[in-house]
N, C-alpha and C positions, 0 to 999 in steps of 0.2 A: 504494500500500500504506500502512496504519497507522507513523505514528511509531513505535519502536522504544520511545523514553524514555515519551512518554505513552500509547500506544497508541491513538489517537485516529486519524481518517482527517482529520478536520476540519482546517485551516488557519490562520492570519492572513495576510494580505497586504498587504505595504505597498508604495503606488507611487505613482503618478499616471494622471492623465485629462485627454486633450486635444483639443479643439476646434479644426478649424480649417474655416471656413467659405470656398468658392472663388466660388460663385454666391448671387444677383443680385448682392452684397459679399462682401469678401476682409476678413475676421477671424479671429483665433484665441486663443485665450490656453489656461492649465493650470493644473492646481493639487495640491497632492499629495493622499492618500486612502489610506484603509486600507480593506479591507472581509475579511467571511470567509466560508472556503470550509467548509459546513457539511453533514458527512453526515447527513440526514434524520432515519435511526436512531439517532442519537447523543448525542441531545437531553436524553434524561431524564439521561443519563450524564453530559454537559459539566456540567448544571446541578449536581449533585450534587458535581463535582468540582471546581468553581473557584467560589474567594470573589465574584474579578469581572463572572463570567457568568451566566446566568440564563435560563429558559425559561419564558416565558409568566409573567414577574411583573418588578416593578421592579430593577434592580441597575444598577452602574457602565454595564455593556452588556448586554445583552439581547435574545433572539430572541422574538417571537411569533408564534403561528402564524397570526395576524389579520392579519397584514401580506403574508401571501402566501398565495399557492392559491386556494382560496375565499372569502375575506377577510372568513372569519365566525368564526373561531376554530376551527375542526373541523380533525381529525388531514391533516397533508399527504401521509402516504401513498398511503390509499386516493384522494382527489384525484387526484393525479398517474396512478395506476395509474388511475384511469378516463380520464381525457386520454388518455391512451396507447390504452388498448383503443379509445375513439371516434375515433382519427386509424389505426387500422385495424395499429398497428405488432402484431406478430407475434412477438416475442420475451417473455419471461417476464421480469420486472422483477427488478431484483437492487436495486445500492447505487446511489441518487440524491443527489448534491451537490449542494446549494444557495448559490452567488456572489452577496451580496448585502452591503448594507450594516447592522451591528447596530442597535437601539438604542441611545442614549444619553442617560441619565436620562430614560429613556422616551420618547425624541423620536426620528422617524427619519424620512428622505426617502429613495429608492429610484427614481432614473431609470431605472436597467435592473437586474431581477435574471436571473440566467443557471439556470437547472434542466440540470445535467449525469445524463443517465441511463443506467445501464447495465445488461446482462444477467444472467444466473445466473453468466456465465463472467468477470464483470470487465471486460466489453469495453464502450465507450461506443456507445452504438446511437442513442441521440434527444439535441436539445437543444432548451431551450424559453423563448425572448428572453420576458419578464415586462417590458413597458411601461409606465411611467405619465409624464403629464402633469402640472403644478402644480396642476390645476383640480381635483382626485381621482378623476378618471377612468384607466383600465387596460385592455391587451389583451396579448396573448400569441400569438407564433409559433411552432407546434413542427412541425420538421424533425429529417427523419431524418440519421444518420451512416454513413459506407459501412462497415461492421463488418470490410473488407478492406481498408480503405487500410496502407497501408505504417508501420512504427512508427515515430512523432516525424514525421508528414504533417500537414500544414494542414489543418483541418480546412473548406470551403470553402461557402457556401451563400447561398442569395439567395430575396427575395420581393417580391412589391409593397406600397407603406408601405399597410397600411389602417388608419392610426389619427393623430392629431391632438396634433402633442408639440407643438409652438409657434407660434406668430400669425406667428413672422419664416420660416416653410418652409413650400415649397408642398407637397399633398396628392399631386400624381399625381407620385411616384417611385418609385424603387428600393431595398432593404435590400441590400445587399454583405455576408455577415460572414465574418471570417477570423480563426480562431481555435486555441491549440492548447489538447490537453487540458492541464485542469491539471496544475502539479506543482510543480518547484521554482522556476518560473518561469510567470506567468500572461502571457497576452497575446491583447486583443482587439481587432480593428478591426472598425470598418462604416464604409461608403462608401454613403453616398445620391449615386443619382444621378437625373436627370431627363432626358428624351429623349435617352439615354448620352453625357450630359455630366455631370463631375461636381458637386456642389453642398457635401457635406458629408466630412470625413473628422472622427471620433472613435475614439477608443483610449483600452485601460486596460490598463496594464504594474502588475506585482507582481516582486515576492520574496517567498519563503512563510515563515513563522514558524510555530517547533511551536505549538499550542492550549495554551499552560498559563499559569498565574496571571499569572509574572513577563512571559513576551509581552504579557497583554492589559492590564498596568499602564504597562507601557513604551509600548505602541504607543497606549494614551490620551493619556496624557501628552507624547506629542508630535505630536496630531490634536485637544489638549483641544476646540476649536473648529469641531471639521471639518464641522457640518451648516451650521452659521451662514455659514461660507468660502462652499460650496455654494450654498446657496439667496442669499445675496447676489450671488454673482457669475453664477446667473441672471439675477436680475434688471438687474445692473447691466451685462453683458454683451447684454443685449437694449435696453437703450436704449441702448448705444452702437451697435450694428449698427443702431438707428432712427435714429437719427444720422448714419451713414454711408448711408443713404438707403432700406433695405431696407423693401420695403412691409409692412404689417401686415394683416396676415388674420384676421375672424371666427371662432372655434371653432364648426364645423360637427359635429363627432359628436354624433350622439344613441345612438349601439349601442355601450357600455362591457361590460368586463366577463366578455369569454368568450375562448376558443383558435382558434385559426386554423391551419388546416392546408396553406400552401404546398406544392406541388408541388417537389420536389427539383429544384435544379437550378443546376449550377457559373456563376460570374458570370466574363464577358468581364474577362479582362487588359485 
């Protein structure tokens, strides 16, 4: 439901994200992050409402619609609602939240965004893994949500990887994700695995903060740096797994760019 104080569905979230690598090398490290949980519809409103935020132009942080969906600037709505109809889901679209990383003086990196979507009745029914690579390549998994699971249930789901995130992981694996719906507390895992062993475990843990000026001045102010953290410790994080002997692989994709539609289907404990 909507904040109370600013009426907003939208979120901030501040946490961390963690790596730890078990196959062919054993590595891990973390690092903190914010990111926001952003209702779709909401957009013209945030901008209007906060000095720090902004839609589709430059400020402190900033969301554009170029940076996700269609990645041509066009409204995210109808987007998503045609995803939806093409993966054959059966429900009528209600409120979609978007988990991603802002801008930052117009700069932004986005390894996974999460599209939370729901019905007419408020119930979360799809969710749709938004992938990119360093290279500026992109894909997307959407799977569905059992609209009867139990309230406060893991939300649990799996596919095979068909897309190309880094030179140091092999292509024929598995996506694991375990997740709950948002709220006062975010939490995401995924487990790669390869011939059901496991290879990768990542997570991203939050606390939510209401949507308004004084959060999103605070939560800069102590992330002033946070894409730079990020994209450094890609990279420096991968020469040291090259280091510790892990082979390096060719980027093989030539098919960026569209949805993918997984077959439902709960992953082995």
């Amino acid at each position: 439901m909507s904040d109370k104080t600013t009426g907003f569905y939208s979120k901030i979230y501040t946490g961390a994200v963690s790596h730890r690598r078990i196959r062919p090398v054993s590595h891990r490290f973390a690092y903190r992050i914010f990111s926001l949980l952003i209702d779709i519809d909401e957009l013209p409103r945030l901008d209007k409402a906060h000095r720090w935020f902004a839609h589709n132009r430059l400020a402190l942080m900033s969301f554009h619609d170029k940076d996700h969906g269609a990645k041509d600037g066009s409204a995210l709505r109808p987007w998503i609602e045609e995803k939806l109809a093409e993966g054959g889901f059966d429900f009528t679209p209600g409120r979609v939240k978007l988990l991603c990383f802002p801008r930052l003086f117009g700069f932004v990196f986005n390894p996974l965004s999460v599209w939370f979507c729901y019905d007419t009745e408020d119930v979360l029914r799809a969710v749709l893994y938004e992938v990119r690579n360093t290279f500026g390549q992109w894909r997307a998994y959407m799977m569905p949500v059992d609209p009867d699971r139990a309230p406060g249930e893991m939300i649990r789901q799996a596919c095979d990887k068909e897309f190309y995130v880094s030179p140091l992981m092999e292509m024929d694996c598995r996506y694991h994700f375990t997740l709950a719906e948002p709220g006062e507390k975010l939490s995401i895992a995924i487990r790669e695995t390869r011939a059901d062993e496991r290879t990768l475990l990542a997570a991203q843990t939050g606390t939510a903060r209401d949507f308004n000026d004084r959060n999103l001045l605070r939560t800069f102010l102590s992330h002033p740096l946070m894409y730079f953290k990020i994209v450094a410790a890609i990279h420096w994080q991968a020469i040291r797994t090259l280091i510790k002997g892990a082979p390096f692989r060719v980027n093989p994709q030539t098919q960026t760019g569209d949805v993918l539609y997984p077959a439902r289907e709960k992953p082995a404990e």
